[in-house]
C-alpha positions in Angstrom: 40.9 -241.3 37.6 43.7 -241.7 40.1 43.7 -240.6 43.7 46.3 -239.3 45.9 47.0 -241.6 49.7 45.9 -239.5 52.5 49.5 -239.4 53.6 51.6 -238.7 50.2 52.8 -235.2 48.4 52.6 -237.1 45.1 49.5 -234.7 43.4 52.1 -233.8 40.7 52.3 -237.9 39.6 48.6 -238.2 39.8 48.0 -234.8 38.2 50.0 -235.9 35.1 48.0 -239.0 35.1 44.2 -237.6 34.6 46.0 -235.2 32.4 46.7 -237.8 30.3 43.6 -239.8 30.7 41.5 -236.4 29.7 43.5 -236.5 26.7 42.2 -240.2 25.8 45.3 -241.9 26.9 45.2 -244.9 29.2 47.8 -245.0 32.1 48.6 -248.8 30.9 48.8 -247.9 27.7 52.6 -248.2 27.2 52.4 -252.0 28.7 53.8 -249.9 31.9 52.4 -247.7 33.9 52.3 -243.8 33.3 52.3 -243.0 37.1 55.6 -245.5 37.5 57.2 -243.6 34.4 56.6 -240.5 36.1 57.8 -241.3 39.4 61.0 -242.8 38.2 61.9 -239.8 36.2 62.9 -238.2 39.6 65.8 -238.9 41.6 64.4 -236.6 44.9 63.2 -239.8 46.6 62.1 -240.1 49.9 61.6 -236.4 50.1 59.2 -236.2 47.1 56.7 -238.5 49.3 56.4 -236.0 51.8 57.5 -232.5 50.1 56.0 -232.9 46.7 57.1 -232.1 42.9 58.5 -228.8 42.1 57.9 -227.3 39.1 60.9 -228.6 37.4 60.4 -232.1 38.4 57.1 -231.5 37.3 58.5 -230.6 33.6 60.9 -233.6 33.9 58.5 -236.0 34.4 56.2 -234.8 31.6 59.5 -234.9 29.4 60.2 -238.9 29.8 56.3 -239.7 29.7 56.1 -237.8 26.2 59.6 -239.9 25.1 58.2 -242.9 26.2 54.5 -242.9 24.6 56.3 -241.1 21.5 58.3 -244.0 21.5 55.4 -246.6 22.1 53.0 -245.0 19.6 55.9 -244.8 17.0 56.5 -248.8 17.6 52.3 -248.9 16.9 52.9 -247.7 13.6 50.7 -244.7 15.2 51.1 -240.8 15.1 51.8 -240.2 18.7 48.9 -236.8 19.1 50.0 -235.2 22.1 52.0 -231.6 22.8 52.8 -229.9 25.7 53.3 -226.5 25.9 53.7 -224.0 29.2 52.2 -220.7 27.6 52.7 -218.4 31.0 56.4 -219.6 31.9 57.8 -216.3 30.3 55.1 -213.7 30.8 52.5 -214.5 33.8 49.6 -212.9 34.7 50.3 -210.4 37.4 46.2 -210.1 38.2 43.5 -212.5 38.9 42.0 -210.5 35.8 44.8 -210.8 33.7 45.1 -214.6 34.5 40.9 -215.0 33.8 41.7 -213.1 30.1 44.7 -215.1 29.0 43.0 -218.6 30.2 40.0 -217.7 28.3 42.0 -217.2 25.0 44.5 -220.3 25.4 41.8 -222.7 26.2 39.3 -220.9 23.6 42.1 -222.5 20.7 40.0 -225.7 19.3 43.4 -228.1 19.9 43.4 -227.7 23.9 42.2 -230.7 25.6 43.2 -229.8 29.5 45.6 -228.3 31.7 47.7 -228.6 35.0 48.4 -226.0 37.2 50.5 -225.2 40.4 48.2 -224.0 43.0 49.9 -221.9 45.5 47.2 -221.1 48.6 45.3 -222.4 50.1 47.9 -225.4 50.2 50.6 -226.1 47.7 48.7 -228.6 45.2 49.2 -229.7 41.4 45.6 -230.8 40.3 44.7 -231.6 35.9 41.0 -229.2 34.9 39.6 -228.7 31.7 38.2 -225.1 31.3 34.4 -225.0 30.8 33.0 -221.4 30.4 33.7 -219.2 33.4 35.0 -222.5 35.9 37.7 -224.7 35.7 36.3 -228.5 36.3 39.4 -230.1 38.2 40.3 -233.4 38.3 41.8 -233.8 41.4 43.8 -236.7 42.5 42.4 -236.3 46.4 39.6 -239.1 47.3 35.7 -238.1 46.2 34.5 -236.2 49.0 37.9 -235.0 50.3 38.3 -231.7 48.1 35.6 -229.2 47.7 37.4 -228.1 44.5 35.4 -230.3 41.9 34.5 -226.8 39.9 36.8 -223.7 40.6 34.9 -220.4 39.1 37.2 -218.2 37.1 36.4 -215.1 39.2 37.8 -217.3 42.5 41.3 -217.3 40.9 43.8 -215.2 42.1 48.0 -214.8 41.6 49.2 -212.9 44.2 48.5 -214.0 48.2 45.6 -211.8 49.9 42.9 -212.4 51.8 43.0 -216.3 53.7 40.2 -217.8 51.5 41.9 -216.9 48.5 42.5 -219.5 45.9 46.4 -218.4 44.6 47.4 -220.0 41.7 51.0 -219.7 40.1 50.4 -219.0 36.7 53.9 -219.8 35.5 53.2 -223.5 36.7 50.5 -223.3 33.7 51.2 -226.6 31.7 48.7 -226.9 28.4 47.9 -230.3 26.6 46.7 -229.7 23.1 46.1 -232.1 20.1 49.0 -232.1 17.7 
């Protein structure tokens, strides 16, 4: 797994990596590096080191990594097995318990391997989870030890800013990776 530098906003890059490592695909894979692929797909540089990926950068990067191992797994005589889909861009959630409903039926569908999500409170953050039961088990791209959010429970999961403690994710920022 990758991990983010103490001083960087680059948890979009490293989320996009374990995404793809959950989904069986090596970052080396293409001969070049899926974390350089992603990087260079923005232009937002130096700001991106300290401010972070947006959403749309976020879509962007995803966008030239699925060209590129499309590309490298067509060159491999190989079905490329990957899709990307954002299922809540249209129509979020507007409740934690709305949120908790709809996760449990697009990661209940037998082709979902994992997920990235845009985590709005109690820092902005893009971390890759799978969905096990009632938590989400993040892979997190901050050093061992440095995050307590290794296993998120469904119930701590909230879309609208309340109470300080409050876990505030922005379901639109939902990104689903699922076997062809």
């Amino acid at each position: 797994m990758a991990w983010q530098g103490s001083l960087d906003g680059l948890c979009g890059p490293y989320a996009i990596v374990n995404a793809y490592h959950l989904c069986g695909i090596d970052e080396d894979w293409l001969g070049k590096d899926i974390f350089k692929i992603t990087c260079s797909a923005i232009d937002d540089w130096p700001k991106t080191l300290w401010k972070g990926t947006t959403f749309e950068q976020i879509r962007t990067m995803l966008r030239v990594c699925q060209k590129a191992l499309k590309k490298a797994y067509k060159e491999a005589d190989c079905e490329y097995p990957i899709e990307i889909e954002y299922p809540f861009r249209r129509n979020p959630p507007s409740s934690g318990k709305q949120l908790r409903k709809r996760l449990h039926q697009v990661f209940s569908r037998d082709d979902v391997i994992c997920g990235i999500v845009g985590m709005e409170k109690p820092a902005a953050h893009w971390f890759s989870f799978v969905k096990h039961k009632e938590a989400l088990i993040v892979f997190d791209s901050s050093p061992p030890g440095d995050s307590e959010m290794r296993r998120i429970g469904l119930d701590d999961l909230h879309v609208r800013r309340g109470r300080k403690k409050e876990l505030v994710l922005n379901p639109r920022e939902l990104i689903v990776f699922r076997e062809k």
